[in-house]
N, C-alpha and C positions, 0 to 999 in steps of 0.2 A: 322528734318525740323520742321518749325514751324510755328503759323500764316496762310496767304495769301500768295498765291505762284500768282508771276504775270505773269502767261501764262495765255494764253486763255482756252478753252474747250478742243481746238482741239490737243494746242502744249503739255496739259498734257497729253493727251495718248497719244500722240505720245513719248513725253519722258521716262513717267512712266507705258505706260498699262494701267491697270485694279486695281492701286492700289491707291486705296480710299484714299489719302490725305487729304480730309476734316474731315470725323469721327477718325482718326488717330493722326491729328492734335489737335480736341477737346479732346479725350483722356492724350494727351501730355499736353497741356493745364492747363489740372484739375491736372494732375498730378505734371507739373513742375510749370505750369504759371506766380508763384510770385516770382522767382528765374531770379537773374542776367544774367546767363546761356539763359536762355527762350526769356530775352529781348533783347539780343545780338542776337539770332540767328534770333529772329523777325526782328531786324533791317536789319541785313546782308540778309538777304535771300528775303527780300520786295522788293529788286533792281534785284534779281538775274532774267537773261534773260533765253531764253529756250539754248543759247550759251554754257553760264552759268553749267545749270543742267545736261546738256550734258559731258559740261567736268569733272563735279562732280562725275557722272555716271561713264565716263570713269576711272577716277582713281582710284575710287572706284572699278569698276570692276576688275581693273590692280591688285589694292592692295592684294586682295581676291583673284585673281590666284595667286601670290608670297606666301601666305600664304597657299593654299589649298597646292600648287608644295612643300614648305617645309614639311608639314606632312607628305604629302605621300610619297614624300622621305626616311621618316624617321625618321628625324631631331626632335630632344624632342623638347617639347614645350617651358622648363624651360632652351634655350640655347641661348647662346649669339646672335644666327641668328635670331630665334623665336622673343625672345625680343627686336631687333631691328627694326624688322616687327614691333611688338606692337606699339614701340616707332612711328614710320611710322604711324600707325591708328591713332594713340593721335594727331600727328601733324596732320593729315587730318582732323579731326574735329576738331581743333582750324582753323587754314586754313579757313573752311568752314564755322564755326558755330558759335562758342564762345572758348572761353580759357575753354580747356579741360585739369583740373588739376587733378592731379596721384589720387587724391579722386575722381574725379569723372569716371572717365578711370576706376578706382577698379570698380565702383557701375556699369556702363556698362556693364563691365566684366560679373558681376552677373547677370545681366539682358538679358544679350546675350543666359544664358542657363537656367535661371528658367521664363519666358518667350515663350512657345512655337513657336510665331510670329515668332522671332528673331532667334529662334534657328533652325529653318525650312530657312529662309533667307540665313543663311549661309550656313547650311547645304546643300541647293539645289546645291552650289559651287561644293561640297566633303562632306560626311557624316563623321561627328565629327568634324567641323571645327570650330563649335561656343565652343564646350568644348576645345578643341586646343589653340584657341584666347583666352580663359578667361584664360588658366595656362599661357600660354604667356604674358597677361596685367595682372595676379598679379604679377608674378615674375618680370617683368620689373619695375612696381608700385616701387616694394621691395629693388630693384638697386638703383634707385632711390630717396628713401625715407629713 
């Protein structure tokens, strides 16, 4: 996410809780800000409604259970199934955000687990889910590329 999110006060926690979008957004910001990436997802996400973030939410959350259900099944990470999932993530953040290309899907990857934030997000799914998803999105990256 990026930018200004056009909910109100009320329909952000209602959507999101407790999670500070504004200091998170600035962070994001300095970090990506002058990046193509940054200004796509500025643009796409300025319109998005609370309908919107909801059903962003939901697939997101869908996505995350298909993914937590394969590890613990068992399922390597570096397997045709796993990196289909992946593939699945990639397309949901171009979907939602910006063109998420196999470079940048890599750099996520790493940022999913050297990032505590991110790697607690997933993890609250299923513990090791963010290491999971990054052997998942390099190996798919790698098919790929």
């Amino acid at each position: 996410m990026s930018g200004k999110l056009n909910l109100t006060a009320e329909e952000h926690a209602e959507v999101f809780g407790d999670f500070a979008h504004d200091a998170n957004a600035a962070e994001a910001e300095e970090r990506w800000g002058g990046t193509q990436a940054w200004a796509e997802s500025a643009r796409r996400t300025s319109s998005y409604t609370k309908d919107d973030w909801q059903r962003y939410k939901a697939e997101t959350s869908a996505l995350s259970a298909r993914l937590s259900d394969a590890m613990d099944a068992g399922i390597p990470a570096d397997s045709d199934h796993a990196m289909d999932l992946a593939e699945e993530h990639r397309a949901h953040i171009s979907r939602w955000f910006y063109d998420c290309t196999y470079e940048i899907h890599r750099g996520l990857a790493d940022l999913y687990v050297s990032d505590p934030r991110f790697t607690a997000a997933f993890d609250r799914t299923s513990s090791g889910l963010a290491a999971y998803l990054r052997t998942a999105i390099l190996t798919n990256t790698d098919r790929h590329t």
